[in-house]
C-alpha positions as CSV (number, residue, x, y, z in Angstrom):
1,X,97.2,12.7,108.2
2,X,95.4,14.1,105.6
3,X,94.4,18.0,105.4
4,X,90.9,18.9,107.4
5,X,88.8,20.7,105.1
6,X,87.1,24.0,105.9
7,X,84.0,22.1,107.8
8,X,85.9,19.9,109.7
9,X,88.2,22.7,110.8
10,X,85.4,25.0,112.0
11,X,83.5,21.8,113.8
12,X,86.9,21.3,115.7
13,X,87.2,25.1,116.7
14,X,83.5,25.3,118.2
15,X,82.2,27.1,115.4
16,X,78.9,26.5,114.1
17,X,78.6,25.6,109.8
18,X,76.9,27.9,108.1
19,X,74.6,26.5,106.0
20,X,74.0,28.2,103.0
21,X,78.0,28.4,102.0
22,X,78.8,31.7,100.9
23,X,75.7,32.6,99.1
24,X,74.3,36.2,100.7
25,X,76.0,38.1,103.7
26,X,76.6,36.6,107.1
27,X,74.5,38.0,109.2
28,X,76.7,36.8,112.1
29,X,79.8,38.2,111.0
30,X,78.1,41.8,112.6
31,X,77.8,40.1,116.0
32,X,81.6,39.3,116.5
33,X,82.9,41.6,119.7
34,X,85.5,43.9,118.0
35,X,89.1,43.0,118.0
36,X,91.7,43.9,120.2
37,X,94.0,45.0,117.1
38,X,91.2,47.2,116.0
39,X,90.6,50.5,118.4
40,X,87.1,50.9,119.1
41,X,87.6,54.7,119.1
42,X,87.6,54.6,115.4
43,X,83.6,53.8,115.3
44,X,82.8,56.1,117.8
45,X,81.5,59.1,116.3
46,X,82.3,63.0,117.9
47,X,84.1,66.0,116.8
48,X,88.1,65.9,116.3
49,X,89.7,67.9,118.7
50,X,93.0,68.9,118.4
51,X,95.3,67.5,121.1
52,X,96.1,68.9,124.3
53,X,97.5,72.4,124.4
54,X,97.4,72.7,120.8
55,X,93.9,74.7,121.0
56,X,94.3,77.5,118.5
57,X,92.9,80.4,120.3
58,X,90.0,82.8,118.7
59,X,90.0,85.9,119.3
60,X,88.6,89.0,116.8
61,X,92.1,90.7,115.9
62,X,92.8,86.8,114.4
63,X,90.4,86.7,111.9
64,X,91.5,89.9,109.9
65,X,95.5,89.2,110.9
66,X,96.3,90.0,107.2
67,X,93.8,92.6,105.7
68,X,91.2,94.4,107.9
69,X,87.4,92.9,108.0
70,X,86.0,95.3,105.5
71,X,83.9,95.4,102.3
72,X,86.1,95.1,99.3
73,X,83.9,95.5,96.6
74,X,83.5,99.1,95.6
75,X,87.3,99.4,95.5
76,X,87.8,96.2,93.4
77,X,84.9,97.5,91.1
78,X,86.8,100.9,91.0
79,X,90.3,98.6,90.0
80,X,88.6,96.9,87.2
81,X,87.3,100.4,85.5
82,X,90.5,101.6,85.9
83,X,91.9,98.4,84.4
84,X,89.3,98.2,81.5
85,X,90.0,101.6,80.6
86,X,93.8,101.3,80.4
87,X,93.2,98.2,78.3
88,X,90.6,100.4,75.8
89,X,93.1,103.2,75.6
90,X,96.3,100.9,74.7
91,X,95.1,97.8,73.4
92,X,92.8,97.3,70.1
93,X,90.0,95.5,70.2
94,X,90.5,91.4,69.9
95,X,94.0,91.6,71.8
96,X,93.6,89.0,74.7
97,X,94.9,90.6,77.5
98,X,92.1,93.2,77.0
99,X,89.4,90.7,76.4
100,X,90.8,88.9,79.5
101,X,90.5,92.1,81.8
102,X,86.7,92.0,80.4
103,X,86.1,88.5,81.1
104,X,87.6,88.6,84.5
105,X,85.5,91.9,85.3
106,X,82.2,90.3,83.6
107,X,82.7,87.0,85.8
108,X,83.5,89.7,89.2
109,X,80.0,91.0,88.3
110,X,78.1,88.2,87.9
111,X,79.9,86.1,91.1
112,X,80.8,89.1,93.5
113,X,78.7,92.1,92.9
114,X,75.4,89.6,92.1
115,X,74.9,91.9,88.8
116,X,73.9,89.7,85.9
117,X,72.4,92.0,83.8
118,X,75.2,94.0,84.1
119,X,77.9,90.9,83.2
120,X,75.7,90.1,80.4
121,X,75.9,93.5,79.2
122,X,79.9,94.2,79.5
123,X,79.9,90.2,77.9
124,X,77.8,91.9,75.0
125,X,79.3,94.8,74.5
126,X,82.8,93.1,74.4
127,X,81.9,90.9,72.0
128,X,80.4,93.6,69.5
129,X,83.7,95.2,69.6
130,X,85.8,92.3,68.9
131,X,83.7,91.9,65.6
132,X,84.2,95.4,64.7
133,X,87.7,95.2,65.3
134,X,89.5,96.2,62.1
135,X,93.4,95.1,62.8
136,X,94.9,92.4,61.4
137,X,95.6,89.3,63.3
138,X,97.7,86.1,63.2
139,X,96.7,82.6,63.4
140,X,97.9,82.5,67.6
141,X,96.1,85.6,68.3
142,X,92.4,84.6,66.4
143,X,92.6,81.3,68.4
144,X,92.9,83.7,71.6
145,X,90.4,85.5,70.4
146,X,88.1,82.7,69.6
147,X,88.6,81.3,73.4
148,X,87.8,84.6,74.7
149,X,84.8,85.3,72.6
150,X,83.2,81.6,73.1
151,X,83.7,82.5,77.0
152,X,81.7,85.7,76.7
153,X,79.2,84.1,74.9
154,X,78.6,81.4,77.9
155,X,79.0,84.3,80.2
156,X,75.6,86.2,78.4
157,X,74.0,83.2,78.2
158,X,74.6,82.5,81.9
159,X,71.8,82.4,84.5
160,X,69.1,83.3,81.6
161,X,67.4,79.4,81.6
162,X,66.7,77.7,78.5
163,X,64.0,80.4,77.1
164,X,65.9,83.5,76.7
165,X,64.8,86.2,74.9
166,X,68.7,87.4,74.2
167,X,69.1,84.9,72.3
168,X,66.5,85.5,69.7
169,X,67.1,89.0,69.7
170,X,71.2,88.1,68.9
171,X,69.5,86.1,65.9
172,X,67.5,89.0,64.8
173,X,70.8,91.4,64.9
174,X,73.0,89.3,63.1
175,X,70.9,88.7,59.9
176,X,70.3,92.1,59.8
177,X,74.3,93.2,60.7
178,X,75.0,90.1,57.5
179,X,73.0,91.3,55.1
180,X,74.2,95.0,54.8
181,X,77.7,94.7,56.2
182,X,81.2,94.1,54.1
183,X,84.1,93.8,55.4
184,X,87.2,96.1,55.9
185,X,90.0,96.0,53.4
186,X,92.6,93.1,53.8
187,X,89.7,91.4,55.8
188,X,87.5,89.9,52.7
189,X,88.4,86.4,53.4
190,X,87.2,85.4,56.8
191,X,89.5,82.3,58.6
């Protein structure tokens, strides 16, 4: 007996030949009733519930289980003085671990405290003294440097749109800071 082709075996199971053979979506294939294998729970929409006695109760001491509920902002701006001043008094001016601290209190600034003039300004000002810097430094550390500075510059940039008037002003500043300005000793060639 020779093998029924995909007609002939749909004719001889009831079903009804499509006519325009696989070309566009079958609108009947939405009108099937769902399958027993597939749980119709699955399409029906509601919240998820954890199950039965796993209910985690809420109560006000649960929220603030590790710290208390309190603002932490004044003492964290307090810590990153404190931090930026240890860094001033016993780092020089490109190391990175003080031009991280500054980064990291520049970005608490602009994200936390919602003070972007103020991020700008420590971004600025961090920047100006890594230029004036007058240590030596290796290859590793000018890299770190680099990294750090290129960050701070996003970070005054940031929020100011595409006409900014900081930028034209750091334009202004620089020829005038490059046409009267030589370098420190050991410093004449630039990397």
């Amino acid at each position: 007996m020779a093998p029924w082709d995909p007609e002939a075996a749909a004719m001889a199971l009831g079903e009804i030949p499509r006519l325009d053979k696989g070309k566009g979506i079958a609108m009947d294939d939405y009108l099937e009733e769902p399958s027993f294998a597939t749980p119709s729970h699955y399409f029906q929409g509601g919240p998820v519930q954890p199950p039965p006695g796993f209910e985690a109760p809420l109560s006000p001491m649960s929220l603030s289980f590790l710290l208390p509920a309190k603002d932490y902002l004044p003492m964290t701006n307090q810590y990153f003085e404190e931090a930026v001043a240890i860094a001033d008094r016993f780092l020089w001016g490109s190391h990175s671990l003080r031009l991280s601290v500054k980064t990291e209190y520049a970005a608490f600034l602009y994200d936390c405290v919602h003070d972007a003039e103020g991020s700008r300004e420590l971004a600025r000002l961090t920047i100006n003294e890594v230029y004036e810097a007058t240590e030596g430094m290796d290859d590793d550390m000018f890299r770190d440097a680099c990294e750090l500075v290129t960050v701070l510059g996003k970070m005054m940039r940031r929020g100011l749109g595409s006409s900014n008037t900081l930028h034209t002003q750091a334009q202004g500043s620089n020829l005038a800071l490059s046409t009267g300005a030589t370098p420190p000793i050991g410093m004449e060639n630039p990397i």
